[in-house]
C-alpha positions as CSV (number, residue, x, y, z in Angstrom):
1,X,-17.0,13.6,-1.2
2,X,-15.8,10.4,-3.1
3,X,-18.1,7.6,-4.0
4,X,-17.3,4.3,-2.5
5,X,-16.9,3.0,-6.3
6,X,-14.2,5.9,-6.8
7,X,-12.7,4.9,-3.3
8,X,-12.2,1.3,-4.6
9,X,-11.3,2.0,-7.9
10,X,-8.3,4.7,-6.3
11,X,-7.2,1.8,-3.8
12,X,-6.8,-1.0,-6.3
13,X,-4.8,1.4,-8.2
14,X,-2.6,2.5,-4.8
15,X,-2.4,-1.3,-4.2
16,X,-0.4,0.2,-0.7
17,X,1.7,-1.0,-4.0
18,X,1.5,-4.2,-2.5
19,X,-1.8,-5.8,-4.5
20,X,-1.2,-8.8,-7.3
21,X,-2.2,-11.5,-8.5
22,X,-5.2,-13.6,-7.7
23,X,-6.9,-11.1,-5.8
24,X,-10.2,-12.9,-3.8
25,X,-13.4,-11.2,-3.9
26,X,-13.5,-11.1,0.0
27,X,-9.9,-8.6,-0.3
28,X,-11.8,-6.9,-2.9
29,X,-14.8,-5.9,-0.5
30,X,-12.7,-5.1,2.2
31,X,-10.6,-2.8,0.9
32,X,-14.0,-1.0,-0.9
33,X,-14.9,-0.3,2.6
34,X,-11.6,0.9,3.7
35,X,-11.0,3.3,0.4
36,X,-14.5,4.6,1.3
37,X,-13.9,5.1,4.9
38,X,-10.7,7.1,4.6
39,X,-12.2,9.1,1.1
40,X,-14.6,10.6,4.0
41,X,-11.9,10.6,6.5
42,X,-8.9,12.7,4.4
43,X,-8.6,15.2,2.3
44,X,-6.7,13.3,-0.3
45,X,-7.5,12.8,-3.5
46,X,-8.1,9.3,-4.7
47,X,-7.9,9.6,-8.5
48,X,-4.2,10.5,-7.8
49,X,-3.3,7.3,-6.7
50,X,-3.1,5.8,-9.6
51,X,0.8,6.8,-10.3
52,X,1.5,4.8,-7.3
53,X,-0.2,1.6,-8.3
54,X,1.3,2.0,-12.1
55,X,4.7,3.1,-11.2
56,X,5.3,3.1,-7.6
57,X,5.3,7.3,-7.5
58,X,4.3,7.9,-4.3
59,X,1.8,10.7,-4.2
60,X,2.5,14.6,-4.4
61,X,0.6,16.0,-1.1
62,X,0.6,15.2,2.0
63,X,-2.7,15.0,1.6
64,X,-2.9,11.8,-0.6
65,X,-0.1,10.6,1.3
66,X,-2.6,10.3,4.8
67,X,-5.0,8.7,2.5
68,X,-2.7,6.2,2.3
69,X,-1.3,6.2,5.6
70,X,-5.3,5.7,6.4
71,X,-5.9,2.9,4.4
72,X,-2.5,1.1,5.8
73,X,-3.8,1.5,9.0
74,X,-7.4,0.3,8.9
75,X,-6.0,-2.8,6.9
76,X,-3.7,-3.6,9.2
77,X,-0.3,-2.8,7.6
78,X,0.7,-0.8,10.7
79,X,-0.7,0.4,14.0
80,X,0.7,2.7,16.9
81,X,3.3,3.4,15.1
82,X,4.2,0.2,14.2
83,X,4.1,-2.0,11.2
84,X,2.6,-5.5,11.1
85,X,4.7,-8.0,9.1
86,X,2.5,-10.8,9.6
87,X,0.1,-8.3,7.4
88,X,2.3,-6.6,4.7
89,X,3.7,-10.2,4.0
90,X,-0.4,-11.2,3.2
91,X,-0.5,-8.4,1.2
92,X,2.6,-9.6,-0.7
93,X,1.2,-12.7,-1.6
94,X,-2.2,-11.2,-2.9
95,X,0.2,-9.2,-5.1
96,X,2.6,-11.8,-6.2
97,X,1.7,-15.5,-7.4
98,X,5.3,-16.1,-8.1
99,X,6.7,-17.8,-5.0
100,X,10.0,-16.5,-5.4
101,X,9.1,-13.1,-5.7
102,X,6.7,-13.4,-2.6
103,X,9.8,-14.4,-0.5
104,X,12.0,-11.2,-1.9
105,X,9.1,-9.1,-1.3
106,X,8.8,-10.9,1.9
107,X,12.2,-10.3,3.1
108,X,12.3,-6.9,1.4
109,X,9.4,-6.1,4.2
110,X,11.1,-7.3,7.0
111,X,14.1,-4.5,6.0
112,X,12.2,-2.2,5.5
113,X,10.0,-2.3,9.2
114,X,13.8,-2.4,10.3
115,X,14.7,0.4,9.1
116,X,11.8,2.8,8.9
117,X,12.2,4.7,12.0
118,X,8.8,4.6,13.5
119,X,9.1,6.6,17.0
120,X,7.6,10.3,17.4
121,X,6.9,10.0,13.6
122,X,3.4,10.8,12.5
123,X,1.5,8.5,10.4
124,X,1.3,10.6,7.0
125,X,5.2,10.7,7.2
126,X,5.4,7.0,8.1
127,X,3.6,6.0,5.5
128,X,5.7,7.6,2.6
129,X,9.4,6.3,4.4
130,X,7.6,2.8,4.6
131,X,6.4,3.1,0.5
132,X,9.5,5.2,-0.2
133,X,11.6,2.1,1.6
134,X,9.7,-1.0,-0.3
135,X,9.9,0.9,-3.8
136,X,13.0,1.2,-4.1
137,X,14.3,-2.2,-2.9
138,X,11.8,-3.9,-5.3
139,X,13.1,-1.9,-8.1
140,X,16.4,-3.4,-7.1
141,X,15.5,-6.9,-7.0
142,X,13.7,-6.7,-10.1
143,X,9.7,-7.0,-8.6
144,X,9.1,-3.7,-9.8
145,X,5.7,-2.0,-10.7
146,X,5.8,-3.6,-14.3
147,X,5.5,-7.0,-13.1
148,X,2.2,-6.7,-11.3
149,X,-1.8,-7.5,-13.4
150,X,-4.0,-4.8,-12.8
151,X,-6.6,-5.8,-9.9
């Protein structure tokens, strides 16, 4: 079992690897409580979410990669198999303060729900083609993990 402290800690790192910026302390709380829910929930491993926040690695198991999924869902990010860009593009600006990158990782969303097949797939799997999808088309826009404050 995983503290809450260790939950929070392992989902500012993840980030979703969406988190920037002038993060408020109301995001702060909530996402403690969701890191703590889905510690108890999963069998990942939070400590090995730091690779993602750091370098946008997603994670190794399928494990941690449900962890994730977990926390995407209880913030929001995506529900019955769907994703919520109304809610990724929120998370985008917590993560970003520079409007112009906001709007690439804005738009860079809106690609990426269009082309992540959602039906019949299982969260887990969404999860990693939705992360897998965003990481690579900030890399190629230049918002990549090395322009991001730690939270």
């Amino acid at each position: 079992m995983y503290s809450s402290e260790t939950a929070f800690v392992v989902f500012v790192t993840i980030g979703i690897g969406f988190i920037h910026g002038a993060v408020t302390e109301d995001f702060k709380l909530k996402m403690k409580t969701i890191a703590g829910e889905c510690a108890t929930e999963t069998k990942g491993n939070p400590d090995s979410f730091a690779k993602v926040w750091n370098s946008h690695t997603l994670p190794d198991s399928e494990d941690d990669m449900c962890f994730l999924a977990c926390m995407m869902k209880k913030y929001g990010a995506f529900a019955d198999g769907k994703f919520n860009a109304e809610t990724m593009n929120g998370l985008n600006k917590q993560r970003w303060t520079d409007a112009g990158d906001v709007e690439k990782a804005d738009k860079i969303t809106a690609d990426c729900i269009a082309e992540v097949k959602t039906e019949g797939v299982e969260d887990c799997t969404l999860a990693h083609e939705m992360l897998e999808c965003l990481f690579k088309k900030f890399d190629e826009v230049g918002i990549s993990s090395s322009d991001h404050k730690d939270f």
